[in-house]
C-alpha positions as CSV (number, residue, x, y, z in Angstrom):
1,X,0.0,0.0,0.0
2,X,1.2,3.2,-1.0
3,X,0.5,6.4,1.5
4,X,0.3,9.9,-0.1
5,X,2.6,11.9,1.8
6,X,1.5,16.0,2.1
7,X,4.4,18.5,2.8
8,X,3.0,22.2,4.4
9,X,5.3,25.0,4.0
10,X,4.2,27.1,7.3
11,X,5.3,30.1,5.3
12,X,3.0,30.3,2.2
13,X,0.3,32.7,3.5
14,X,-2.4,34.9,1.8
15,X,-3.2,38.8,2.6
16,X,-6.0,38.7,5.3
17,X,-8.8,41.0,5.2
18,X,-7.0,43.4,7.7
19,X,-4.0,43.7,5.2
20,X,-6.3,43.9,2.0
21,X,-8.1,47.0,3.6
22,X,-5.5,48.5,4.6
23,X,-3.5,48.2,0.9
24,X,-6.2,49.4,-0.2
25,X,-6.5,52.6,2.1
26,X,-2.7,53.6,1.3
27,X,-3.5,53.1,-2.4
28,X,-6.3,56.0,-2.2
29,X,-4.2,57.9,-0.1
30,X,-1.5,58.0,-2.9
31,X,-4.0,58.1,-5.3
32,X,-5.7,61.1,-3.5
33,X,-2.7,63.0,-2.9
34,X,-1.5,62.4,-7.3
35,X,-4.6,63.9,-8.1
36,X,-4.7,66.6,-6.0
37,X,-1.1,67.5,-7.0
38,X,-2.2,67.3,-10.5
39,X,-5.4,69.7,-10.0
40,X,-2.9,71.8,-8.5
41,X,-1.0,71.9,-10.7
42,X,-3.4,72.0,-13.8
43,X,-5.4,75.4,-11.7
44,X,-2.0,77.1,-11.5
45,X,-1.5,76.6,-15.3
46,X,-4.8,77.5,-15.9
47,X,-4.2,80.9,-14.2
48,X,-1.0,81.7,-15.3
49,X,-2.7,81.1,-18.8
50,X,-5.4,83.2,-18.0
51,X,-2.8,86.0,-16.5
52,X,-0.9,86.3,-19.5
53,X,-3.9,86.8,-22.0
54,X,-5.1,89.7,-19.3
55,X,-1.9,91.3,-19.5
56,X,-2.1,91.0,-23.8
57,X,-5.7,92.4,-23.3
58,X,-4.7,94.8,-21.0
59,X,-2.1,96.3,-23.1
60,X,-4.3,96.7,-26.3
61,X,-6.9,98.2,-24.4
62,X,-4.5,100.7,-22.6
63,X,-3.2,101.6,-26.0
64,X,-6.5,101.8,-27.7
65,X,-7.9,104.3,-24.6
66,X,-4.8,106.5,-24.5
67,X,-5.0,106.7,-28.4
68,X,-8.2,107.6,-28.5
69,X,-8.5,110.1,-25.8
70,X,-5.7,112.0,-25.9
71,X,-7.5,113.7,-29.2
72,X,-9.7,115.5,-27.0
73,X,-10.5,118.9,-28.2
74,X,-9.2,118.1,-31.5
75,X,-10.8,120.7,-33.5
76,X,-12.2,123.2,-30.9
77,X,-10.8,126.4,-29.2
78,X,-8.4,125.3,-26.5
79,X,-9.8,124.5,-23.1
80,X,-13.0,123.5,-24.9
81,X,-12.6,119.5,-26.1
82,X,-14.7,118.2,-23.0
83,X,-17.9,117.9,-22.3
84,X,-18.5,115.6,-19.2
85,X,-15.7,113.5,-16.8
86,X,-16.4,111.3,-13.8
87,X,-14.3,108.8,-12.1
88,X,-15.9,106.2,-14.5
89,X,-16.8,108.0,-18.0
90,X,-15.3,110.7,-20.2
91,X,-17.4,112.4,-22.7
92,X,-15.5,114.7,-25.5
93,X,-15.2,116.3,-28.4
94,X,-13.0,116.0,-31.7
95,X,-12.2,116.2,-35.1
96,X,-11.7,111.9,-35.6
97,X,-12.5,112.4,-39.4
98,X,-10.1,115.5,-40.1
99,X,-12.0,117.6,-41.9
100,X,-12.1,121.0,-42.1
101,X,-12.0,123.9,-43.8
102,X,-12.1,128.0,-43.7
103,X,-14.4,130.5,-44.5
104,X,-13.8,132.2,-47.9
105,X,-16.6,135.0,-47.4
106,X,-17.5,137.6,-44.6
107,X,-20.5,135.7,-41.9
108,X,-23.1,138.4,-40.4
109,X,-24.5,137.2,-37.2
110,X,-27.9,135.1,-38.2
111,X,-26.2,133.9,-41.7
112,X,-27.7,130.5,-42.4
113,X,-25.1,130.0,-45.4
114,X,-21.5,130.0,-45.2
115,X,-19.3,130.4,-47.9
116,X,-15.8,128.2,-47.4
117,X,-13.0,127.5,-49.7
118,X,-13.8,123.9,-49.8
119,X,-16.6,121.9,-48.9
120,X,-15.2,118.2,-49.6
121,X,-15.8,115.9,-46.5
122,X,-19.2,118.2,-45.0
123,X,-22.3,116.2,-44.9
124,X,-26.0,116.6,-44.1
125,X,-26.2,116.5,-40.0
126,X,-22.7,116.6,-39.3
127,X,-22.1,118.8,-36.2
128,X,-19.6,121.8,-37.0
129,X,-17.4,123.6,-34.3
130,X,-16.6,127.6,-36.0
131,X,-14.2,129.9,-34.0
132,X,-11.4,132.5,-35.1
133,X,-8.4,131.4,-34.5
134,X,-6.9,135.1,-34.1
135,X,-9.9,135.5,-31.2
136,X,-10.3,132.1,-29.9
137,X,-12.9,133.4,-27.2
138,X,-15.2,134.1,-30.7
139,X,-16.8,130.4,-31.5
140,X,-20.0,128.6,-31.6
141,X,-21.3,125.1,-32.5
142,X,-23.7,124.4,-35.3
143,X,-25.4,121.6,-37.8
144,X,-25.1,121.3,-41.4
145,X,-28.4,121.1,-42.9
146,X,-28.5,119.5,-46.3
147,X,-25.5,118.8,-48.6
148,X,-23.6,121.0,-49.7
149,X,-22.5,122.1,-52.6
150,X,-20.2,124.5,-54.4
151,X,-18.4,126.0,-51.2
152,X,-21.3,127.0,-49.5
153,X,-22.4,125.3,-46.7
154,X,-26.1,125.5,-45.4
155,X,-26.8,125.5,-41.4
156,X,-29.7,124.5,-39.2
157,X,-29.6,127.5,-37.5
158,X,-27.9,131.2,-37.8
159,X,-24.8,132.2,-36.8
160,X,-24.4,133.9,-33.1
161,X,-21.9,135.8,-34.1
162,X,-20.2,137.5,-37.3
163,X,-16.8,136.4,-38.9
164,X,-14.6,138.1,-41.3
165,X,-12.8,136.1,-43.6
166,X,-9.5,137.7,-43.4
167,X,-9.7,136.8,-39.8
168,X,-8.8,133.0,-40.3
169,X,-12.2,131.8,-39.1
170,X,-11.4,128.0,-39.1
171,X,-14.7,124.9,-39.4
172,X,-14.3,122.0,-38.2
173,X,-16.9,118.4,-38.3
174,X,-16.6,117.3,-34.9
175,X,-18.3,113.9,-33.2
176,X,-19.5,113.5,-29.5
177,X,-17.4,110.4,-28.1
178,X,-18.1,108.7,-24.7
179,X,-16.1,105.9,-22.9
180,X,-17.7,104.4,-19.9
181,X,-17.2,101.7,-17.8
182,X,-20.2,99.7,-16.8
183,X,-20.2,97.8,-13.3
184,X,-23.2,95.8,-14.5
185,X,-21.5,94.2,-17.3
186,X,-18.2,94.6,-16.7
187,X,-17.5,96.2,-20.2
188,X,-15.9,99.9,-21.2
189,X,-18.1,100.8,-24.2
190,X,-18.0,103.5,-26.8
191,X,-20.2,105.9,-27.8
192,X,-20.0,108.4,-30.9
193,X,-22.9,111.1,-31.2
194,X,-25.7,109.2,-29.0
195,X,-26.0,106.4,-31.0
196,X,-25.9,102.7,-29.7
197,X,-23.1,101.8,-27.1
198,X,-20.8,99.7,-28.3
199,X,-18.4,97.0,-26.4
200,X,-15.0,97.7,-26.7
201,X,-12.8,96.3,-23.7
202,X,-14.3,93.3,-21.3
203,X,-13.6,91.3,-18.4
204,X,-13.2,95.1,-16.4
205,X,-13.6,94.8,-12.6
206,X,-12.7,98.2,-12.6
207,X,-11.7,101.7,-14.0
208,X,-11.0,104.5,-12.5
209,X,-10.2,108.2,-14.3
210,X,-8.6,110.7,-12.8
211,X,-8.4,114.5,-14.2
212,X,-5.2,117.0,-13.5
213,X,-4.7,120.5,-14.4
214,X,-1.6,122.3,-16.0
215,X,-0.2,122.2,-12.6
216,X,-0.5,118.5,-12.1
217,X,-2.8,118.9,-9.3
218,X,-6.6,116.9,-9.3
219,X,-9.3,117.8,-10.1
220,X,-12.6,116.7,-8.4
221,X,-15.3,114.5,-9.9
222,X,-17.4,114.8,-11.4
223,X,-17.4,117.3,-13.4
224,X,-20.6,117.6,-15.5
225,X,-21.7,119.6,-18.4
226,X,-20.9,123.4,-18.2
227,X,-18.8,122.6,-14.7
228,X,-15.8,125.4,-14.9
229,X,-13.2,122.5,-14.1
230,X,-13.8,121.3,-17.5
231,X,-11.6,123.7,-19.4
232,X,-8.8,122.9,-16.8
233,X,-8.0,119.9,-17.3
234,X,-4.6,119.2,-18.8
235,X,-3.9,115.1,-18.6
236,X,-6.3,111.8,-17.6
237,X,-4.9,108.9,-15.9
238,X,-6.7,106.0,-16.4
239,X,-6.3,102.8,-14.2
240,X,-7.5,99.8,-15.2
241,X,-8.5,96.2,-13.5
242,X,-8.9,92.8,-15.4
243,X,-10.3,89.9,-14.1
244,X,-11.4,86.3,-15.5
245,X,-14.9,85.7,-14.5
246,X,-14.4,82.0,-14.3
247,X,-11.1,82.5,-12.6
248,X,-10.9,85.2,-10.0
249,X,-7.4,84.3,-9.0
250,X,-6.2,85.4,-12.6
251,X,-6.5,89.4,-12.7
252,X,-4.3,92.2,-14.1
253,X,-3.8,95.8,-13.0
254,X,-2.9,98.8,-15.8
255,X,-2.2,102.4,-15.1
256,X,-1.3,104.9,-17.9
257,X,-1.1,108.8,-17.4
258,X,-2.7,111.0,-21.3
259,X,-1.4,114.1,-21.7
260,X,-4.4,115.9,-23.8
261,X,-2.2,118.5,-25.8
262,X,-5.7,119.6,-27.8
263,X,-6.7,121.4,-24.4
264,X,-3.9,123.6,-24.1
């Protein structure tokens, strides 16, 4: 008779419940901890990504304001280019299209007609700025009416006051431009002669203007239409705040100083 003989090794043991559980609790641990360093890491990427195109929409928007502001008064009698500034909006005048021209025949206050050496670039409605530039105290504002033609341009409304010709009386096509920064939508928008706003710069948290004179010192806010502060002001300082509206922690901070040479 043959016996089966069985040989135990005493050392060939499985994991017991205790060890499985607890493998598996270092495993989510280490998983846990990957993933988190990867979120981490993926959120600052996310914002520095965010950061940089700020800055690169910061920039163009600085330029764009700057360019665009500093031709305030373009056009009119010096001291005379604004119309309205607060800490948030700037409304102005200027000359955007260049065109102008001089009158070629005497004006007698209540003239409806004026007679100017060339009439190329005047249109029906356009709004005209008229002073002497010997006497720059001497202006007015007015409306073509109509389209002109051959040198003679028709107006709304009489003159206020008389012109000679010899006198370098100077016409200039102006527009009415507004920037303003809107809290409720976080946009700067544009705004040329009352017609519809239109987006120019988002993702603003803020913007904040500030006004100096020829002496560098501020001036109050705001100032609104026919305030005497108006024809003081000398340079705008704009500064400007970006932020990501699905990432607050990326944001951007701009500050540029316009010196508006047109206002004296």
């Amino acid at each position: 008779m043959f016996h089966r003989f069985t040989h135990k090794h005493n050392n060939e043991q499985g994991l017991t419940l205790i060890e499985l559980l607890i493998a598996t609790v270092i495993s989510v641990v280490v998983l846990g901890a990957t993933i988190s360093t990867y979120t981490k890491q993926e959120r600052v990427l996310r914002t520095e990504g965010d950061k940089t195109y700020l800055r690169g929409l910061g920039r163009l928007a600085m330029e764009e304001l700057a360019k665009e502001i500093r031709q305030a008064g373009y056009g009119f009698p010096p001291g005379q280019g604004i119309f309205a500034a607060t800490e948030t909006s700037i409304t102005y005048f200027a000359n955007t299209d260049d065109t102008q021209t001089m009158v070629a025949a005497d004006v007698t206050a209540g003239d409806t007609t004026l007679t100017v050496r060339d009439d190329s670039g005047f249109n029906d409605t356009d709004n005209l700025v008229i002073f002497n530039l010997r006497n720059i105290t001497v202006w007015e504002v007015g409306q073509v009416s109509g389209t002109p033609a051959g040198n003679v341009i028709t107006l709304n409304s009489g003159t206020a006051n008389s012109y000679q010709a010899d006198q370098n009386i100077v016409i200039h096509k102006y527009h009415t431009i507004t920037y303003t920064f809107n809290t409720g939508n976080n946009l700067i928008s544009e705004t040329i002669d009352g017609e519809g706003a239109i987006p120019l710069i988002g993702k603003v948290s803020d913007m904040t203007l500030t006004y100096f004179d020829a002496n560098d010192a501020v001036l109050a806010t705001p100032m609104n239409a026919g305030d005497a502060n108006l024809a003081n002001i000398r340079k705008v300082e704009i500064e400007l705040s970006l932020e990501e509206s699905t990432n607050t922690s990326a944001t951007a901070t701009f500050k540029t100083n316009i010196n508006l040479r047109n206002m004296g």
